[in-house]
VODO-490019 format. One line per field, with one value per residue (C-alpha): chain; residue number from 1; residue in one letter; y negated, z, x. Coordinates in nm, 4 decimals. Example, Ala and Ser with C-alpha at 12.3 -4.5 7.8 and 13.67 -1.06 7.14 Angstrom:
! VODO-490019
chain	[A, A];
resi	[1, 2];
resn	[A, S];
Y	[0.4500, 0.1060];
Z	[0.7800, 0.7140];
X	[1.2300, 1.3670];
END
This chain:
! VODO-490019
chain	[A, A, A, A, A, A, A, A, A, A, A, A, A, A, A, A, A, A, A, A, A, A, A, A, A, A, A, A, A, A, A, A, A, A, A, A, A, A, A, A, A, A, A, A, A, A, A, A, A, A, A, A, A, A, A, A, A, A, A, A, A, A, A, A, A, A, A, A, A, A, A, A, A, A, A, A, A, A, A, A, A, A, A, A, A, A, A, A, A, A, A, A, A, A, A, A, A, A, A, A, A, A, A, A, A, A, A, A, A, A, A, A, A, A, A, A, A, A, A, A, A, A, A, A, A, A, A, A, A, A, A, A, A, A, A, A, A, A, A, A, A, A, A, A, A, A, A, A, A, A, A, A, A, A, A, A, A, A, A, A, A, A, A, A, A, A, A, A, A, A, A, A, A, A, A, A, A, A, A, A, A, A, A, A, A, A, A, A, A, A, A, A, A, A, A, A, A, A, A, A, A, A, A, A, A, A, A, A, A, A, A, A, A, A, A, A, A, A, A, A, A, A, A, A, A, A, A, A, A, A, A, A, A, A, A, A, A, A, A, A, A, A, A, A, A, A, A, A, A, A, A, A, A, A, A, A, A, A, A, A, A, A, A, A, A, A, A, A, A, A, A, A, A, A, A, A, A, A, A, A, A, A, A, A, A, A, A, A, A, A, A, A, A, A, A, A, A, A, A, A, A, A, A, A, A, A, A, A, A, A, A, A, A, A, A, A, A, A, A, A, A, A, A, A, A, A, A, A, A, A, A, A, A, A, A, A, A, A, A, A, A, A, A, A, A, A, A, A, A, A, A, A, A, A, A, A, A, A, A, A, A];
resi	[1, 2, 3, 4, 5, 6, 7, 8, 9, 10, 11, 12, 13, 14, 15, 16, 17, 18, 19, 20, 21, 22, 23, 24, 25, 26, 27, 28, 29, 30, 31, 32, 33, 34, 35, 36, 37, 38, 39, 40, 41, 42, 43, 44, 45, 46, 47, 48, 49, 50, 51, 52, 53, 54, 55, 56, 57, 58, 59, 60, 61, 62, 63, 64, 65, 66, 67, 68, 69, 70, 71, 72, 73, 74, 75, 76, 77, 78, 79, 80, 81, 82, 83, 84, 85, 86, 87, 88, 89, 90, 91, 92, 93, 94, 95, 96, 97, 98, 99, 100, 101, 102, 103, 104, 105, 106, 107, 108, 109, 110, 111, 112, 113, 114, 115, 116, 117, 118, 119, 120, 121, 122, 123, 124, 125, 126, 127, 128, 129, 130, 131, 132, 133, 134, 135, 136, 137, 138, 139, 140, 141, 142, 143, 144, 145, 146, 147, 148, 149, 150, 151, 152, 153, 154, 155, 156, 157, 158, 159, 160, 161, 162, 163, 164, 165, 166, 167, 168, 169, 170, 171, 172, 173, 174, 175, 176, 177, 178, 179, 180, 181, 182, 183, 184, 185, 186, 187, 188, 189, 190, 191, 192, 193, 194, 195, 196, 197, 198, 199, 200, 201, 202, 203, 204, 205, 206, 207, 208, 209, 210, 211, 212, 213, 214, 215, 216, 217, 218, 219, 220, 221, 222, 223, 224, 225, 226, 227, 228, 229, 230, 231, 232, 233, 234, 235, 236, 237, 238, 239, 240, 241, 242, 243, 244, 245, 246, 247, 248, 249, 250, 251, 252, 253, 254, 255, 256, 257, 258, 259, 260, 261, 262, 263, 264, 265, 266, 267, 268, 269, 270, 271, 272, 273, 274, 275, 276, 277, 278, 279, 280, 281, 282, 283, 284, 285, 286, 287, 288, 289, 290, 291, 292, 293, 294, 295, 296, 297, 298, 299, 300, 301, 302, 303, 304, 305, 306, 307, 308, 309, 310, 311, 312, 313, 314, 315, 316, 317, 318, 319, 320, 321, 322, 323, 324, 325, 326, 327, 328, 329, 330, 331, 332, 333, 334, 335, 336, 337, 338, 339, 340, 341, 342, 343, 344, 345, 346, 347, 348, 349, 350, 351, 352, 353, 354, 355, 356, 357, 358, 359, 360, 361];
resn	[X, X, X, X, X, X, X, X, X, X, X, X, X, X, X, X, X, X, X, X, X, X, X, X, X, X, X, X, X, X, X, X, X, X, X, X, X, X, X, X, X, X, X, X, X, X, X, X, X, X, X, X, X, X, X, X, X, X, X, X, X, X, X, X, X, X, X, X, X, X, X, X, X, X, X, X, X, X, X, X, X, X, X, X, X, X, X, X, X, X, X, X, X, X, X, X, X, X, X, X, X, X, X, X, X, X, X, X, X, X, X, X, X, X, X, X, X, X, X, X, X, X, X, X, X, X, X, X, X, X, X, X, X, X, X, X, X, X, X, X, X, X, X, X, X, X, X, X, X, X, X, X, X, X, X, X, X, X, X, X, X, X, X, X, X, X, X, X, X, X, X, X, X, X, X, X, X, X, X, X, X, X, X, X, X, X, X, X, X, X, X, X, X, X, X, X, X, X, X, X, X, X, X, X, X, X, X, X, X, X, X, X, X, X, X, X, X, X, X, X, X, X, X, X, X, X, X, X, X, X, X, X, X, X, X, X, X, X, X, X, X, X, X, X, X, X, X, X, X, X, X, X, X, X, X, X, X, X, X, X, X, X, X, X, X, X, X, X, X, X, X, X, X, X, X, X, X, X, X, X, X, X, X, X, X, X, X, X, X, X, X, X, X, X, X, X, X, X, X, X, X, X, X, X, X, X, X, X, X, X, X, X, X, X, X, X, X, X, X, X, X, X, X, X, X, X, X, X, X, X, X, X, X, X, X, X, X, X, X, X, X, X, X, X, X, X, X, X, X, X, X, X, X, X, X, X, X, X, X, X, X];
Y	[-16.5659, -16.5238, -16.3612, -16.2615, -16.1378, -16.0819, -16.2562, -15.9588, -15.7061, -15.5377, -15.4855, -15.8607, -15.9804, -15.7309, -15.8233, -16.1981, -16.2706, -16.0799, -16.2910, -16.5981, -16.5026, -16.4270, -16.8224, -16.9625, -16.7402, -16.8840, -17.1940, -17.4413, -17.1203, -16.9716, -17.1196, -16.9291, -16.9443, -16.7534, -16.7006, -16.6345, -16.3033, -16.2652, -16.5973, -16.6554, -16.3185, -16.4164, -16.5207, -16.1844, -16.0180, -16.1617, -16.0488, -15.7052, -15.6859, -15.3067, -15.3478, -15.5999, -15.7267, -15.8046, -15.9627, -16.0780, -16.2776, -16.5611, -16.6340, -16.7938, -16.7673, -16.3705, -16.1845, -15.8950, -15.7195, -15.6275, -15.2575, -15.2452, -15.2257, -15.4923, -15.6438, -15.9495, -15.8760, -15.5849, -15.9183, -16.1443, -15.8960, -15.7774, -16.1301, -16.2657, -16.0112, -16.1155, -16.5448, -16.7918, -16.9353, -16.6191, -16.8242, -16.9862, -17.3291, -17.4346, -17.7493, -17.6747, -17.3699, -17.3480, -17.3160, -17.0649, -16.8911, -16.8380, -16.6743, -16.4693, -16.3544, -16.2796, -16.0736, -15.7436, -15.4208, -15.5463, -15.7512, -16.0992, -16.2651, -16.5877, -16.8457, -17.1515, -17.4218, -17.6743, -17.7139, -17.5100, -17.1901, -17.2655, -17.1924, -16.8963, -16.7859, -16.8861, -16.6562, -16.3814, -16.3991, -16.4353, -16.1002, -15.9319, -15.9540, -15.5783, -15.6298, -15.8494, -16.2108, -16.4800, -16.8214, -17.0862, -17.3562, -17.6795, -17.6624, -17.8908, -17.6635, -17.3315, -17.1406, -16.7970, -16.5533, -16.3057, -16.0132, -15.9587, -15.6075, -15.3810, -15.5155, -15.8434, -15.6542, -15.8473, -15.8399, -16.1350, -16.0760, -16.2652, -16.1487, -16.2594, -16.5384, -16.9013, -17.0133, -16.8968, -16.9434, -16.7421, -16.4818, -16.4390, -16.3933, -16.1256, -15.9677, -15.9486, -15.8048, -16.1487, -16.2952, -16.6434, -16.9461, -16.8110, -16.4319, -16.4327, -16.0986, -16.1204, -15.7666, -15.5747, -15.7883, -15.5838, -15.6970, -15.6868, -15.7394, -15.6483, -15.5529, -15.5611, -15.5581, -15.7661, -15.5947, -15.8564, -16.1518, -15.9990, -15.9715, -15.7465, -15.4663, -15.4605, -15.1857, -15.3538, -15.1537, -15.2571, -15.1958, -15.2020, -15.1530, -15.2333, -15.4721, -15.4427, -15.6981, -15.4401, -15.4982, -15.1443, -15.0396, -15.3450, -15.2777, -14.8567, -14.9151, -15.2044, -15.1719, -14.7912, -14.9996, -15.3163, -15.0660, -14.8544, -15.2152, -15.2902, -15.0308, -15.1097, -14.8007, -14.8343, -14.9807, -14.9691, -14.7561, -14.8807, -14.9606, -15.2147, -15.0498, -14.6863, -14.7150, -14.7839, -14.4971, -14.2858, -14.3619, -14.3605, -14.0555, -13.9749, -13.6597, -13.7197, -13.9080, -13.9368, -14.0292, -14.1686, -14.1077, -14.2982, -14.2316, -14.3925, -14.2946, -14.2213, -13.9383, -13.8688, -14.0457, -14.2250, -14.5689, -14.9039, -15.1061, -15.3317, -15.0642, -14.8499, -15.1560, -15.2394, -14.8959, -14.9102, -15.2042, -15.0262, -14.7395, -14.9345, -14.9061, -14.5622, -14.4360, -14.6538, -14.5118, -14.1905, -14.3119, -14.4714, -14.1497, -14.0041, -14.0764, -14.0701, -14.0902, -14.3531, -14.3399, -14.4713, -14.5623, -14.6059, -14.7263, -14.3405, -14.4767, -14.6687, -14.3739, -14.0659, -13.8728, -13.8839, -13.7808, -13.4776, -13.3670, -13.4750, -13.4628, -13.2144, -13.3293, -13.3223, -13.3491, -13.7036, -13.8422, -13.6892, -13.6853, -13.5559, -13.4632, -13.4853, -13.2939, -13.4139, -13.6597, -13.8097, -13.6430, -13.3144, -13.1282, -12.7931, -12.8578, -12.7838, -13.0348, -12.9987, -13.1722, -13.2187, -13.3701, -13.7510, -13.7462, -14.0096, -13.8288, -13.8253, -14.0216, -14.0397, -13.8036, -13.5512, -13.6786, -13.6502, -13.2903, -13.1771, -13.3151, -13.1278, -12.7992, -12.5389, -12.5302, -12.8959, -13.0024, -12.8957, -13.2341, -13.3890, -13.6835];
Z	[-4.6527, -4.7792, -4.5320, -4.7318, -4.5205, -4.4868, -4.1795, -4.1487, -4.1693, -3.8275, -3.9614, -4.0515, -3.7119, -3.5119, -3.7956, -3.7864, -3.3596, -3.4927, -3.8261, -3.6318, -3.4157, -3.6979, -3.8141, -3.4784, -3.4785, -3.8099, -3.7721, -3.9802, -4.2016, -4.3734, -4.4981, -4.3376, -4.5414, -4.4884, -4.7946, -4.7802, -5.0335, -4.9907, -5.1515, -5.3827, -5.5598, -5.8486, -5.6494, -5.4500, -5.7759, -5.8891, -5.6393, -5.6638, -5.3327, -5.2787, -4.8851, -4.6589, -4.5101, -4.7364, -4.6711, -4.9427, -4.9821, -5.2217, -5.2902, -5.5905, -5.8177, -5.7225, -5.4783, -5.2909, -5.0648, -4.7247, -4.6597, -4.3059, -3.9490, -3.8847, -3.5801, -3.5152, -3.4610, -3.7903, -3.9880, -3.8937, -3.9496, -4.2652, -4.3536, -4.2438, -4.3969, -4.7175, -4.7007, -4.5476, -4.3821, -4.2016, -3.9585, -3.7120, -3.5273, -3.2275, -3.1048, -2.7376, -2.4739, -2.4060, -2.8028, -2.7569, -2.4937, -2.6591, -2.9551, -2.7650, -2.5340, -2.9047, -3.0564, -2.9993, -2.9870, -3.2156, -3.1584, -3.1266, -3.2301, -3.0571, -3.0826, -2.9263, -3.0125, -3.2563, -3.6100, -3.7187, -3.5493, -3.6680, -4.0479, -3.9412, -3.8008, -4.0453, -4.3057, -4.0558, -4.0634, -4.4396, -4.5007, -4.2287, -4.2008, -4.1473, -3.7766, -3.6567, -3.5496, -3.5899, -3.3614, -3.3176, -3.0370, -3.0677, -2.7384, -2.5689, -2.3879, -2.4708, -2.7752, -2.7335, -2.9335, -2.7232, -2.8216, -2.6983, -2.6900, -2.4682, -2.1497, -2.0839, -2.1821, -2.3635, -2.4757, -2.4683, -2.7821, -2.7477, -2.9315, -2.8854, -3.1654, -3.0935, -3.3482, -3.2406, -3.6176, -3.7659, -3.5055, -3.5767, -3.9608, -3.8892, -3.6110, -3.8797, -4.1537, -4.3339, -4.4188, -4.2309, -4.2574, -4.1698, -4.2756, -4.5077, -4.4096, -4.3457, -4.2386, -3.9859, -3.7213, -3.4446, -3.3316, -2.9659, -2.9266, -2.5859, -2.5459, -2.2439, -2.0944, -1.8840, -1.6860, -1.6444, -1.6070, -1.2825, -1.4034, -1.1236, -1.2656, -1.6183, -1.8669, -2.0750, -2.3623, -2.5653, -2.9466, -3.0623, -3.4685, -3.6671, -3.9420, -4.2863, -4.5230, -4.6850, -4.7001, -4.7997, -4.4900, -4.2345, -4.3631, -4.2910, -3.9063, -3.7601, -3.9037, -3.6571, -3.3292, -3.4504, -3.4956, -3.1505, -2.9677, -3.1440, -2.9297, -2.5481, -2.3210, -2.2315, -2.5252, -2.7291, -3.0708, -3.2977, -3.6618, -3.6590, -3.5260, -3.6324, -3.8980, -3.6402, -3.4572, -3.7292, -3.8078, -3.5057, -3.4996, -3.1231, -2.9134, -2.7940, -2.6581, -2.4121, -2.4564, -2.2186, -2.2722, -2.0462, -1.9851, -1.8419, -1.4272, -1.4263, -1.6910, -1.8726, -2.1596, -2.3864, -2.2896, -2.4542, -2.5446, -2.2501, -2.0368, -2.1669, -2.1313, -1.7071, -1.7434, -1.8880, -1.6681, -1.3596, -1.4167, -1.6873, -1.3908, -1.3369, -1.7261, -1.7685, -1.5146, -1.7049, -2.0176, -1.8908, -1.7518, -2.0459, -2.3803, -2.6268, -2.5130, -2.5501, -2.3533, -2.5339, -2.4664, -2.7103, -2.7557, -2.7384, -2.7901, -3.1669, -3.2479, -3.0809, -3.4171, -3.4392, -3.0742, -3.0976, -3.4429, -3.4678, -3.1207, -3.0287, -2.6356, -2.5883, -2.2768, -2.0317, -1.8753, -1.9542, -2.0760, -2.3545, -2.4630, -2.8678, -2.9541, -3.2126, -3.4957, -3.4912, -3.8314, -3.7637, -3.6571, -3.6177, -3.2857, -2.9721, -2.7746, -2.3751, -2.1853, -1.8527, -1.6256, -1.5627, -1.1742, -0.9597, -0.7534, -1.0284, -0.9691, -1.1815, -1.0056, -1.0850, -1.4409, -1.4743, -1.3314, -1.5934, -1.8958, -1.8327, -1.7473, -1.9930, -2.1662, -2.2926, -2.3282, -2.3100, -2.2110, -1.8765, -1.6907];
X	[-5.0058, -5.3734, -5.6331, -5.9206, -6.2146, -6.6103, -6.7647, -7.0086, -6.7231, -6.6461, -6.2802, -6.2274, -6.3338, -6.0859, -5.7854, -5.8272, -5.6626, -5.3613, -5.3585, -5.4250, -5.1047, -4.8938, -4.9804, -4.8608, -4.5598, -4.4103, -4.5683, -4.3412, -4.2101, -4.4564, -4.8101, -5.1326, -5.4816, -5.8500, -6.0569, -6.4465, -6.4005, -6.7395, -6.8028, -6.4783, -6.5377, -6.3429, -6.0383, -6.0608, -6.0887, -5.7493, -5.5454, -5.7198, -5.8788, -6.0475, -6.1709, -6.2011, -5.9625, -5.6789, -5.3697, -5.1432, -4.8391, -4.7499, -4.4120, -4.2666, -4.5763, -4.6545, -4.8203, -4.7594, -4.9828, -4.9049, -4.9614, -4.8070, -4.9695, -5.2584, -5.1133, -4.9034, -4.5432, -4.5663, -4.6752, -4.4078, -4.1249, -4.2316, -4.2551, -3.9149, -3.7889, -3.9728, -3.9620, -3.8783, -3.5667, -3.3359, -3.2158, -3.5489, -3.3601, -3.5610, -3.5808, -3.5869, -3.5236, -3.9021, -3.9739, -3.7038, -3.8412, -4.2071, -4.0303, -3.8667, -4.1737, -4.3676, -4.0921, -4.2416, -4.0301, -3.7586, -3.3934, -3.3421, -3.0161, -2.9612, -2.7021, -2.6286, -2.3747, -2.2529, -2.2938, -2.0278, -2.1658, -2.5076, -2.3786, -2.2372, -2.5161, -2.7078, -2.5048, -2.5224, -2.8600, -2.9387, -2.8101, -2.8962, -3.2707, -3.3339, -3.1285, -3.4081, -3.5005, -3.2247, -3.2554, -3.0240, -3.0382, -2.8199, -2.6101, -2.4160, -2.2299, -2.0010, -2.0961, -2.2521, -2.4404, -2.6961, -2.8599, -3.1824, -3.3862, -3.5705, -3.7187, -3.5057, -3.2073, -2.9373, -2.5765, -2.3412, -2.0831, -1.7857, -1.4739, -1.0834, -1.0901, -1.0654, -1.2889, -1.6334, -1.8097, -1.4978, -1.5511, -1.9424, -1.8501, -1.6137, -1.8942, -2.1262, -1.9817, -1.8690, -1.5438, -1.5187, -1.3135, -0.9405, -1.0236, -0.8003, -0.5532, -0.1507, -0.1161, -0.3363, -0.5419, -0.7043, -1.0640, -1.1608, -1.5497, -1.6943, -2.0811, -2.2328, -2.5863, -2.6966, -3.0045, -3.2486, -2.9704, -2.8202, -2.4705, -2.3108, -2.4749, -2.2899, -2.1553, -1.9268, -1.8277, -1.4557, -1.4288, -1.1254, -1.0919, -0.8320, -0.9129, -0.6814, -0.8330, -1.0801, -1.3789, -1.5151, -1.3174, -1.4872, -1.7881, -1.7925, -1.7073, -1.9191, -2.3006, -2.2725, -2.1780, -2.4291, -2.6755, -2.6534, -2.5827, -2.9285, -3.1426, -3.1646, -3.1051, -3.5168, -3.6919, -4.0568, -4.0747, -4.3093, -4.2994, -4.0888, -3.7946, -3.8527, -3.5698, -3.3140, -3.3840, -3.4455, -3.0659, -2.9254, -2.7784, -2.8509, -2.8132, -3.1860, -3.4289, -3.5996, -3.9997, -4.2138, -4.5797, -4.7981, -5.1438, -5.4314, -5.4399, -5.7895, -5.8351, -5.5193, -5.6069, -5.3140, -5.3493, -5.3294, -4.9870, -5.0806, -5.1195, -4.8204, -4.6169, -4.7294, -4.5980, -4.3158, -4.1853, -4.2935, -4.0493, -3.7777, -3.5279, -3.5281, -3.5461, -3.2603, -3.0735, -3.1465, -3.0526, -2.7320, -2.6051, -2.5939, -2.3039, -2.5855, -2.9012, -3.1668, -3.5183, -3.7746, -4.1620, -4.4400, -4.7791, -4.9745, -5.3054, -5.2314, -4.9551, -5.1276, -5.1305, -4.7683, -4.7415, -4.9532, -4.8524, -4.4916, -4.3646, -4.6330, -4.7451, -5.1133, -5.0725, -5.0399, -4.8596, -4.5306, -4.1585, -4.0532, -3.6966, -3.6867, -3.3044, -3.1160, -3.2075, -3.5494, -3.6192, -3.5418, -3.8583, -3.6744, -3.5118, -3.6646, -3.8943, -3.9089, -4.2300, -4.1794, -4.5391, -4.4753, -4.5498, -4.5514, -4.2495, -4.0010, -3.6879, -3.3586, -3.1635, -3.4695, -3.5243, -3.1462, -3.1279, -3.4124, -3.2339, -2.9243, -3.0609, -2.9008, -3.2226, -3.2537, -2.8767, -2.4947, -2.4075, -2.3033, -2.4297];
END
């Protein structure tokens, strides 16, 4: 990954922390280099460069620039979805831990266990890139595959199989060691979150499907769970994650649009996120209340264009109920004034008004 830059350009200086980031984030995967392209004009010239700065990948003897949002965590998605090994292994739960903390808005897959589960994973992971981050941790003790998104929210998959590397094939639309069909198997895969590790409080969801040998058949009924197990009940939109839900086929959502307390001004992702931890417990709540419903927070201040002109609030703090499929701009959007004495039972009472949705809590 090539960082070409001027040291007198104002754009350079603010692009190079999140470049720097993106270096110690796939340290060991992926190669990170800073050219002068004020002084190796010819090289900049090769790859094309039109403004400073310019990122570009080289893979495999070609290049590729990178078009996407200048900030760490758009960098290292776009680029493990682009090179580099699918699969990250860590060598320790602290080396764990700091990828997870630097994930940004999208999912984490992670696996611990023996050998035999980490090349499963590590299949699961090779073609499934788009899901998210893969990790693997040798373990010494029971296998278990996690899936982490939203604020410390996670689900532990386990499924009725003995064999827990067969088991993540068939999760994850493979066929593993044993697949092979005799007649109709049923799969039993329980999700559940696990809200913030405290495991009394746990929705545990059952799947049952039945599972005939076909693989046009597998493959039509899982990626729609996998993908609405992907987004938390309270979780960050950003670019990373847009696709998922932009395809998730929801009955709405439910934005929250922080501000800034002292003027009213869309506030930073720092700030939006304090913010967004301070009330994740009661938009959850929200969220959980309802079938199909997922409350979401972004960063107003990066993506306030969108806001105004797409969701169209001008207005914050506030919630905002988006109807229907995040791509349909013809439904109805309701804005209701974020106040300090909104609770869920409020929140809860507004989104079911006759008005916003036929749907009951």
């Amino acid at each position: 990954m090539l960082f070409f830059y001027a040291p007198w350009c104002g754009h350079s200086k603010k692009m190079e922390p999140e470049f720097e980031k993106a270096a110690s984030s796939l340290q060991g995967n992926v190669a990170f280099g800073r050219i002068d392209a004020s002084l190796e004009v010819e090289m900049a010239d090769e790859f094309g460069l039109k403004s400073y700065p310019g990122i570009f990948l080289l893979h495999r003897a070609h290049w590729e620039e990178y078009t996407g949002r200048r900030h760490e965590h758009a960098m290292v998605e776009w680029l493990r979805n682009k090179v580099g090994p699918a699969l990250e292994v860590k060598k320790s739960e602290a080396e764990l831990q700091a990828a997870l903390a630097n994930r940004g808005p999208g999912a984490a897959f992670i696996a611990r266990g023996d050998e035999k589960l980490q090349e499963a994973m590590s299949r699961v992971a090779e073609r499934n890139r788009s899901l998210g981050s893969f990790f693997f941790l040798r373990g010494h003790g029971p296998s278990e595959v996690l899936l982490h998104h939203g604020l410390r929210e996670s689900i532990s998959i386990e499924a009725a199989f003995d064999n827990p590397a067969a088991c993540l094939c068939r999760w994850c639309f493979d066929f593993g060691p044993g697949c092979e069909d005799e007649g109709s198997k049923v799969a039993i895969f329980q999700f559940w979150r696990l809200s913030h590790g405290v495991t009394d409080h746990r929705r545990q969801f059952d799947l049952g499907f039945r599972y005939l040998g076909f693989r046009a058949s597998f493959f039509s009924t899982l990626p729609a769970v996998l993908r609405s197990a992907l987004l938390p009940s309270f979780g960050e939109v950003a670019e990373e994650n847009f696709f998922h839900y932009e395809s998730g086929n929801f009955d709405a959502l439910l934005w929250a649009l922080f501000a800034n307390s002292t003027d009213g001004t869309p506030c930073s992702r720092s700030r939006c996120m304090e913010q967004a931890w301070e009330h994740a417990e009661m938009l959850r709540a929200v969220a959980d209340g309802f079938e199909n419903i997922k409350a979401v927070f972004v960063d107003v201040h990066t993506y306030k264009e969108y806001v105004v002109n797409e969701l169209g609030c001008d207005e914050f703090p506030a919630l905002l109920l988006q109807k229907g499929p995040l791509t349909d701009d013809t439904l109805p959007r309701y804005v209701l004034p974020f106040t300090s004495d909104l609770d869920a039972k409020a929140v809860t009472a507004w989104v079911t008004q006759d008005r916003h949705l036929l749907l009951s809590s």
